[in-house]
C-alpha positions as CSV (number, residue, x, y, z in Angstrom):
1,X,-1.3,1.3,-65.3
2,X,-3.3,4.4,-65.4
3,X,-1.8,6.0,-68.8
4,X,-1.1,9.5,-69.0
5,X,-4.2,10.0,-71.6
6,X,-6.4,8.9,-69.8
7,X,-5.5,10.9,-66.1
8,X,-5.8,14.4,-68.5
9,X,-9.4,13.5,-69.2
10,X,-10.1,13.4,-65.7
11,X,-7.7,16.4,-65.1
12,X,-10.4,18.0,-67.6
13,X,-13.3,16.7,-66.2
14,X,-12.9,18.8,-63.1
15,X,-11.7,21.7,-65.1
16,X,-15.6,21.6,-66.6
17,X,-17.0,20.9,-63.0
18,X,-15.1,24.1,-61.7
19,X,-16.5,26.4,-64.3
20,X,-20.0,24.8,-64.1
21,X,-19.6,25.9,-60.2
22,X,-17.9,29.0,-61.0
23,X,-21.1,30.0,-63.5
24,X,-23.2,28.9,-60.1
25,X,-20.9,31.5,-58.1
26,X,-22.1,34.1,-60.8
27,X,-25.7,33.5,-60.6
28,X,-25.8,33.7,-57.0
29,X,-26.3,37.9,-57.9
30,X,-29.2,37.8,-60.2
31,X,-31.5,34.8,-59.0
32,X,-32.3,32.9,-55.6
33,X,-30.4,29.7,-55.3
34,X,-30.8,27.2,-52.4
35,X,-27.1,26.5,-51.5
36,X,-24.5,28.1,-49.4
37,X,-22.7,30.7,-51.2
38,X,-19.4,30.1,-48.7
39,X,-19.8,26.6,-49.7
40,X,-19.7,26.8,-53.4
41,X,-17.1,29.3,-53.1
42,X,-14.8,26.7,-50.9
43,X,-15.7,23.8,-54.0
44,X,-15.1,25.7,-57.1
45,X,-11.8,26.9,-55.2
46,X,-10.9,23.2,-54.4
47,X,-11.9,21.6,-57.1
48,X,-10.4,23.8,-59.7
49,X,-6.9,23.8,-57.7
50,X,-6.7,20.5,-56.4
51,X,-8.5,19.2,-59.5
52,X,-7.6,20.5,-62.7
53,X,-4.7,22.4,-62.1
54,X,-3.1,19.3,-59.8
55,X,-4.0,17.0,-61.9
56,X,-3.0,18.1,-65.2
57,X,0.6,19.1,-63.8
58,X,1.3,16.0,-62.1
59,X,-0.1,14.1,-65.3
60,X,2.6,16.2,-67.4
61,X,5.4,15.3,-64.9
62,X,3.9,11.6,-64.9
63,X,4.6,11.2,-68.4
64,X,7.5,13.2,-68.9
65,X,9.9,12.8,-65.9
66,X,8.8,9.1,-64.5
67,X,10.9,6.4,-65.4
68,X,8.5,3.8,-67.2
69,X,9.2,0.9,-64.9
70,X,8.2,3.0,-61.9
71,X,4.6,4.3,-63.6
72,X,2.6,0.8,-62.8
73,X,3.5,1.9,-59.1
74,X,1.9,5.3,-60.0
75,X,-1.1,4.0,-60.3
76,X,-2.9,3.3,-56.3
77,X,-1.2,6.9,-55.7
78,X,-3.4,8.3,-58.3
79,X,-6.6,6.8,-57.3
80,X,-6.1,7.7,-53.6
81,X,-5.9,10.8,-55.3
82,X,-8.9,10.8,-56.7
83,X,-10.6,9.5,-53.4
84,X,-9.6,12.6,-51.8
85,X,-10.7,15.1,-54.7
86,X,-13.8,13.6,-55.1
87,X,-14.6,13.6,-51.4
88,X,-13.9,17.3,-51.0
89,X,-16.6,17.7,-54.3
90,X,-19.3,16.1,-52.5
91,X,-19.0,17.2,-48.8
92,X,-17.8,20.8,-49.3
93,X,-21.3,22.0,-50.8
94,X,-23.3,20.2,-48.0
95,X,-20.8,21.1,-45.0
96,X,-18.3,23.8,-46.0
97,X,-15.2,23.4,-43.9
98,X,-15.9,20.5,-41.4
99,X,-15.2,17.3,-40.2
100,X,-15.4,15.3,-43.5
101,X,-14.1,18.3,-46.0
102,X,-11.0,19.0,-43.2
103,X,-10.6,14.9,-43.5
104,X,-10.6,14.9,-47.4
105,X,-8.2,17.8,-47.7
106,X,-5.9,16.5,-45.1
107,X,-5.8,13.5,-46.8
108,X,-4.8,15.4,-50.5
109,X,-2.3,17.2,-48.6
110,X,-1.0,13.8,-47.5
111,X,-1.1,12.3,-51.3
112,X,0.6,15.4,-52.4
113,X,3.7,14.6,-50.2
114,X,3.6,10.7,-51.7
115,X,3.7,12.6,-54.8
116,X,6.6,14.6,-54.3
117,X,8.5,11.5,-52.6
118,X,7.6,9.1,-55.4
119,X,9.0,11.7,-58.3
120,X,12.2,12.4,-56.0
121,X,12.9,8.4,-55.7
122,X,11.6,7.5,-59.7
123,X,12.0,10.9,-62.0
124,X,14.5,9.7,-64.8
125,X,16.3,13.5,-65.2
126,X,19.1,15.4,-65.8
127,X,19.7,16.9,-62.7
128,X,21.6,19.3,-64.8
129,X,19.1,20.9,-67.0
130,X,17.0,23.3,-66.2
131,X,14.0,21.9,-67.1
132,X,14.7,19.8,-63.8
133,X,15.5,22.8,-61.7
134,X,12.3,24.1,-62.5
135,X,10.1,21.2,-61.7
136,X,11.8,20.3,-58.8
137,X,11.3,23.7,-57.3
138,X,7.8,24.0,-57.9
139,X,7.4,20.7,-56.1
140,X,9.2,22.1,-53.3
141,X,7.0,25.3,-53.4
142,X,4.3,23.2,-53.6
143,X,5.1,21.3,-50.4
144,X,5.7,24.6,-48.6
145,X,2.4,25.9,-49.5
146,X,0.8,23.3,-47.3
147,X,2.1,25.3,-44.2
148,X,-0.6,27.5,-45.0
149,X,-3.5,24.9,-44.4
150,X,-1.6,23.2,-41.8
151,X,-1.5,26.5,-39.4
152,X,-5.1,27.2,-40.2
153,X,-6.3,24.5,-37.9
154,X,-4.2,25.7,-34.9
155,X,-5.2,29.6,-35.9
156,X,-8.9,28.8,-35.5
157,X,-8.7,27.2,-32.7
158,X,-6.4,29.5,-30.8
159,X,-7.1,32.7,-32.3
160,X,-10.4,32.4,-34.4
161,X,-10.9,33.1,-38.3
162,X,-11.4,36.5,-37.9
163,X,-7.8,37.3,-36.7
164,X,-5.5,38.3,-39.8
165,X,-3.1,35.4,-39.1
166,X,-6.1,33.5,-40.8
167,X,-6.1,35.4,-43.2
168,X,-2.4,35.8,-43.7
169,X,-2.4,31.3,-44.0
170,X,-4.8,31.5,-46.7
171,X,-2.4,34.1,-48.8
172,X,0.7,32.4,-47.9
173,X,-0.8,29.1,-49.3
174,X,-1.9,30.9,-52.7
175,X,0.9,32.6,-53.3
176,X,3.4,29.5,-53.2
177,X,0.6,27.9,-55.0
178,X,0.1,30.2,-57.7
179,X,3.6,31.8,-58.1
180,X,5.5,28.7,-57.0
181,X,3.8,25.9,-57.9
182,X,1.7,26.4,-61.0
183,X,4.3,29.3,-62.6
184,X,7.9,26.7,-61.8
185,X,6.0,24.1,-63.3
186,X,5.1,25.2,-66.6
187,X,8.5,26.6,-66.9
188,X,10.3,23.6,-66.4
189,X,7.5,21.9,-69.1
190,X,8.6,24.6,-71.3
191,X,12.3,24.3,-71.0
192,X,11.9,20.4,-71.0
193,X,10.3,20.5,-74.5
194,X,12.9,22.3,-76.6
195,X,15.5,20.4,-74.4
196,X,13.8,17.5,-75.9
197,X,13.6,19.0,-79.7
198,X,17.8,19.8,-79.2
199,X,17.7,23.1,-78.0
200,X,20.2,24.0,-75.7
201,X,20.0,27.6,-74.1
202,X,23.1,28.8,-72.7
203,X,23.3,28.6,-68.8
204,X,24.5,32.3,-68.9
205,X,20.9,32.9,-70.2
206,X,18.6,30.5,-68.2
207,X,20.6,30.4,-64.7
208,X,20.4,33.8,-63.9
209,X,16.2,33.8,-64.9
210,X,16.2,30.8,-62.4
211,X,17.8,32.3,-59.7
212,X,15.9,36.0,-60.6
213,X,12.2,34.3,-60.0
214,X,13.1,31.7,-57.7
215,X,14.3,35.1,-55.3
216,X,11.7,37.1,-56.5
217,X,8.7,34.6,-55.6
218,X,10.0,33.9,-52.0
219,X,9.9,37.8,-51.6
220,X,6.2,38.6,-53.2
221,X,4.5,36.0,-50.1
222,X,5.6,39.7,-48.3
223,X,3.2,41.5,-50.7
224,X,0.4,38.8,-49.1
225,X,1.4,40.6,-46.0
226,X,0.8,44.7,-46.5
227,X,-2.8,44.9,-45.9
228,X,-1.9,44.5,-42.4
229,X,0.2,47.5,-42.2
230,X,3.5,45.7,-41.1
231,X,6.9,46.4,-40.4
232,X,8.6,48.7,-42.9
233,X,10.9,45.6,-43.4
234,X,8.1,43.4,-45.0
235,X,7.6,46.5,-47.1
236,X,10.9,46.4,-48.2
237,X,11.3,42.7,-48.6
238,X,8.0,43.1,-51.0
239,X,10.1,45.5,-52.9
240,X,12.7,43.7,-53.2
241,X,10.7,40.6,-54.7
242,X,8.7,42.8,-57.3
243,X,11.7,44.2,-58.3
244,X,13.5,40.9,-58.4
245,X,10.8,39.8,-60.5
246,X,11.1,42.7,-63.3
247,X,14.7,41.3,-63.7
248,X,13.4,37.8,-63.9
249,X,11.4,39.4,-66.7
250,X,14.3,41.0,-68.2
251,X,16.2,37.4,-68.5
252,X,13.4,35.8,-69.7
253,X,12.8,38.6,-72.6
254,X,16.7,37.5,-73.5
255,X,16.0,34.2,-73.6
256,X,13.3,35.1,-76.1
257,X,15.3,37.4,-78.3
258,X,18.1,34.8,-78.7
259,X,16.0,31.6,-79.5
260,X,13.1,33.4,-80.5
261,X,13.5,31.5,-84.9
262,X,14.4,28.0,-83.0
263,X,11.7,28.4,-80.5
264,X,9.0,29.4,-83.2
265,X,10.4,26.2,-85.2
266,X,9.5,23.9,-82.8
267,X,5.7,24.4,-81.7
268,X,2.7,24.5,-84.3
269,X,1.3,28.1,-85.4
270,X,-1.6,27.7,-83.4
271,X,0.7,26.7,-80.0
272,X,3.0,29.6,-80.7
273,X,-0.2,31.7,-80.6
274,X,-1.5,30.5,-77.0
275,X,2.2,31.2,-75.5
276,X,2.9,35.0,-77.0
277,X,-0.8,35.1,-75.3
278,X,0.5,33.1,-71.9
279,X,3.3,36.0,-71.9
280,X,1.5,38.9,-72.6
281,X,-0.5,37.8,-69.0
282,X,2.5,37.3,-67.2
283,X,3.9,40.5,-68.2
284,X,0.5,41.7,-66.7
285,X,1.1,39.8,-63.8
286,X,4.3,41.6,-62.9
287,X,2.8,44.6,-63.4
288,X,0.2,43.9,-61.3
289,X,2.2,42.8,-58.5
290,X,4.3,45.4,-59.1
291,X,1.9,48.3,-58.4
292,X,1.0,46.3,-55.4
293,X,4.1,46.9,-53.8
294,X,3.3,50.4,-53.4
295,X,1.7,51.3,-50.5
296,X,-1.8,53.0,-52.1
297,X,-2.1,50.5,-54.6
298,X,-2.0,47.5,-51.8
299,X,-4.7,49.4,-49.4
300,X,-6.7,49.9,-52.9
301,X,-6.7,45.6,-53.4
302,X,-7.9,45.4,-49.3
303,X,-10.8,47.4,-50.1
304,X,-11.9,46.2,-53.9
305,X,-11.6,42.8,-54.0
306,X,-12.7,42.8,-57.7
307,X,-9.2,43.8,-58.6
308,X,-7.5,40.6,-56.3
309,X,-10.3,38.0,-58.1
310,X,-9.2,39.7,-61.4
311,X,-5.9,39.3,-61.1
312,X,-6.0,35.5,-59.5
313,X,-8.2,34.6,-62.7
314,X,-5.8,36.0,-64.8
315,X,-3.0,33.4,-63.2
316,X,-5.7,30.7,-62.9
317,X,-7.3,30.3,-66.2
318,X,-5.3,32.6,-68.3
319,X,-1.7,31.8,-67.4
320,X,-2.0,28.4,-66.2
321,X,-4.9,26.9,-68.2
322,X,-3.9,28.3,-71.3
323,X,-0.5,26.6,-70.6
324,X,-1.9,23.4,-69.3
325,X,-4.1,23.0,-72.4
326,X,-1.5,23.8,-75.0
327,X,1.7,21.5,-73.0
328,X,-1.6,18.5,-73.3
329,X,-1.7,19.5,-76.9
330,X,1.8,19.8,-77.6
331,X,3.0,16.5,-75.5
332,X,0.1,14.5,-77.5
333,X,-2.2,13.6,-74.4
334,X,-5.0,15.7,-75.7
335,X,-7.0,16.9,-79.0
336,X,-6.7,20.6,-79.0
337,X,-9.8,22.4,-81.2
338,X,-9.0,26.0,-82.3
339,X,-12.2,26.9,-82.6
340,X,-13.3,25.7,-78.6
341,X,-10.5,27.2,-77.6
342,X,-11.0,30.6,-78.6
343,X,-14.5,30.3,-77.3
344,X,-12.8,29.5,-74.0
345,X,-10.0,32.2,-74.2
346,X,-13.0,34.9,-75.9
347,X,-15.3,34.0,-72.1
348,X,-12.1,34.7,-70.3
349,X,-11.1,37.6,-71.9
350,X,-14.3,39.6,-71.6
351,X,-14.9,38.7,-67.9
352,X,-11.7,39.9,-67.2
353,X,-12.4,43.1,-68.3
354,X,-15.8,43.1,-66.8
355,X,-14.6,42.5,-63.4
356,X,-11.0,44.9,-63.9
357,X,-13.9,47.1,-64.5
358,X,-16.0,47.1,-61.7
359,X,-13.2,47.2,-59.7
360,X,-12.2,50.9,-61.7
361,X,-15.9,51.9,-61.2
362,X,-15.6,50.9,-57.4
363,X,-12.4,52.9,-57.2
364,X,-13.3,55.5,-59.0
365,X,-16.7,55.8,-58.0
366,X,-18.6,55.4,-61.0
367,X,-22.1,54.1,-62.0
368,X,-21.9,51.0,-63.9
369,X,-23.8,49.5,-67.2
370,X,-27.1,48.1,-67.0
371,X,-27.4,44.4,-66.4
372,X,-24.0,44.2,-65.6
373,X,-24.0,41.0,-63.4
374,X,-26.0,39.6,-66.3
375,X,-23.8,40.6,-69.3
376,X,-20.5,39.3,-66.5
377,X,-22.8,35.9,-66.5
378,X,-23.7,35.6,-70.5
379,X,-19.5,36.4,-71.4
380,X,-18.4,33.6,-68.4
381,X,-20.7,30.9,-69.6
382,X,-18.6,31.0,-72.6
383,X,-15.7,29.2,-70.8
384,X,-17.4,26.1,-69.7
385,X,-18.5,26.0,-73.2
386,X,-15.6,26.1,-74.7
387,X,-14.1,23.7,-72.3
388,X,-16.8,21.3,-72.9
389,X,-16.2,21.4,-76.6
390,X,-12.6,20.3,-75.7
391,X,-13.8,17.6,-73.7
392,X,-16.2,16.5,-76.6
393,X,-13.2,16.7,-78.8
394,X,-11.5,14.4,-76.8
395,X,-14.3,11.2,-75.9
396,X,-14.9,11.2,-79.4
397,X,-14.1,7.8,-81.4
398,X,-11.1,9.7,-83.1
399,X,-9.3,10.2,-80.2
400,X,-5.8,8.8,-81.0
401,X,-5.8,10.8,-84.2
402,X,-3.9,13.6,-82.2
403,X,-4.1,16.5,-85.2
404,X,-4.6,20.2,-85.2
405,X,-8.3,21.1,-86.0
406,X,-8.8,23.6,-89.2
């Protein structure tokens, strides 16, 4: 059996390879490399998805919803896994999307439905909670999300990838990725750790946030939709998402308020940290999507994509890495060093800002700094630092000494 520990070092591993490819990404504005920038760009995307993010969820529900009978059967799923990861890795950069990478990521897609089938037939739940409701969903979002790859064959051939249906696939697929997925996911983690430590929220308080996001991410796919100028309907189905979302919010907030002294009780100081950060970002994330739903704001994101990069990095590596790291920590799969950590947050904090404001200087029409791609490279090298350190922490011999670093 392939023990938990063990998949969220590889989990990590392509967490460092995306940032390595992502710093690559960066330097392709100051210096002359000999790749394929399209290339690189469908890799780090891939790798950091399908990789990391993938992995380390599905090693979190491995260990924490499989019933331990059924995990030696885990284990030829998780290879075949692997296969298909590591085959996207190596023909992406040569090929972009061809025969081999369209093979590879068919065959992930494939693995991802096993997965999905082999946690419905062997997750050892209460069907009840709502830590279950959560992680069932995001599976089921996570399925649906493969319609988006799945039509992209058939739009290229029928309609080519310049139409905006191909376009329109590639959105549908990161919304139910991002918002879906990644977002019901680490919910349900949350919810499942204080059911775990005793804590029982009332239904009154976590039903109606369930049913408030679960509404409000099928309606945002429609904000994926406006730079098309569609139907006024779509605009008001985008709305009505956003504004199902602010009330998701809203429930959540109570949650917070009511449990807030049990809630601190139960994670360390420095965990309770990383999630008041975690929701501080989401709140941004709302607000972000929010001012998306009107009309100037969503033709503003068409023509600056600084803004749509900054705002999927703030999901990617602030919202879900952050979480993914501290649920590692706090289920005891991985060493978690303060001081790496803030390194990693301090890189991602700064290049947010960098490219939020390039994006202002684009909108705005202002000159920007000296050196700026430089100073954007120098702050983002920090996170595969800091990631590396984490690594480091974790291949070292005192590994199964799972304590918080001064």
């Amino acid at each position: 059996m392939i023990k938990a520990k063990t998949q969220s070092i590889v989990a990590l591993t392509y967490f460092i390879v995306a940032s390595l490819l992502g710093i690559i990404l960066r330097l392709f504005s100051t210096t002359s490399i000999n790749a394929n920038y399209k290339y690189i760009v469908h890799t780090h995307s891939h790798i950091a998805l399908l990789g990391w993010v993938y992995i380390g969820l599905t090693t979190l529900i491995f260990h924490l919803f499989i019933k331990e009978e059924a995990k030696k059967k885990y284990s030829k799923l998780f290879i075949a896994t692997q296969v298909t990861i590591i085959g996207m890795l190596i023909s992406f950069p040569i090929t972009g999307y061809a025969l081999y990478s369209i093979i590879f990521s068919t065959l992930f897609l494939i693995c991802s439905y096993w997965f999905f089938i082999f946690f419905r037939k062997n997750n050892s739940s209460n069907k009840e909670s709502i830590s279950f409701k959560f992680i069932n969903t995001s599976l089921i979002f996570m399925v649906v999300s493969s319609v988006g790859p799945w039509a992209l064959g058939g739009i290229m051939n029928t309609l080519g990838n310049s139409s905006h249906w191909y376009k329109n696939a590639i959105y549908f697929y990161l919304h139910f990725q991002y918002n879906g997925w990644f977002l019901f996911c680490l919910f349900g983690l949350f919810f499942y750790f204080l059911e775990k430590k005793g804590i029982q929220i009332h239904k009154d308080y976590t039903f109606p946030f369930y049913k408030y996001i679960l509404i409000s991410c099928i309606l945002t796919v429609f904000l994926s939709f406006l730079w098309i100028k569609p139907p006024k309907l779509i605009y008001l189905l985008s709305t009505l998402g956003v504004v199902y979302q602010v009330i998701a919010l809203i429930k959540l907030q109570l949650i917070i308020n009511n449990y807030k002294k049990i809630i601190l009780n139960v994670f360390t100081p420095f965990i309770v940290k990383l999630l008041k950060f975690v929701y501080l970002l989401f709140i941004a994330k709302v607000v972000l999507q929010f001012l998306t739903s009107i009309p100037y704001f969503s033709e503003l994101t068409l023509q600056i994509k600084d803004f749509v990069i900054g705002y999927l990095h703030l999901i990617f590596l602030g919202i879900t890495s952050t979480s993914l790291l501290a649920f590692f920590y706090q289920y005891r799969l991985i060493q978690l060093s303060k001081k790496w950590t803030s390194i990693y947050l301090l890189g991602f904090i700064l290049s947010e800002i960098l490219i939020f404001y390039k994006g202002f200087c684009s909108w705005q029409q202002l000159s920007m700094i000296d050196d700026y791609f430089v100073i954007l490279i120098s702050v983002s090298t920090l996170m595969p630092i800091g990631i590396l350190g984490i690594y480091y922490y974790n291949i070292k011999p005192t590994f199964s000494t799972l304590k918080e670093s001064p």
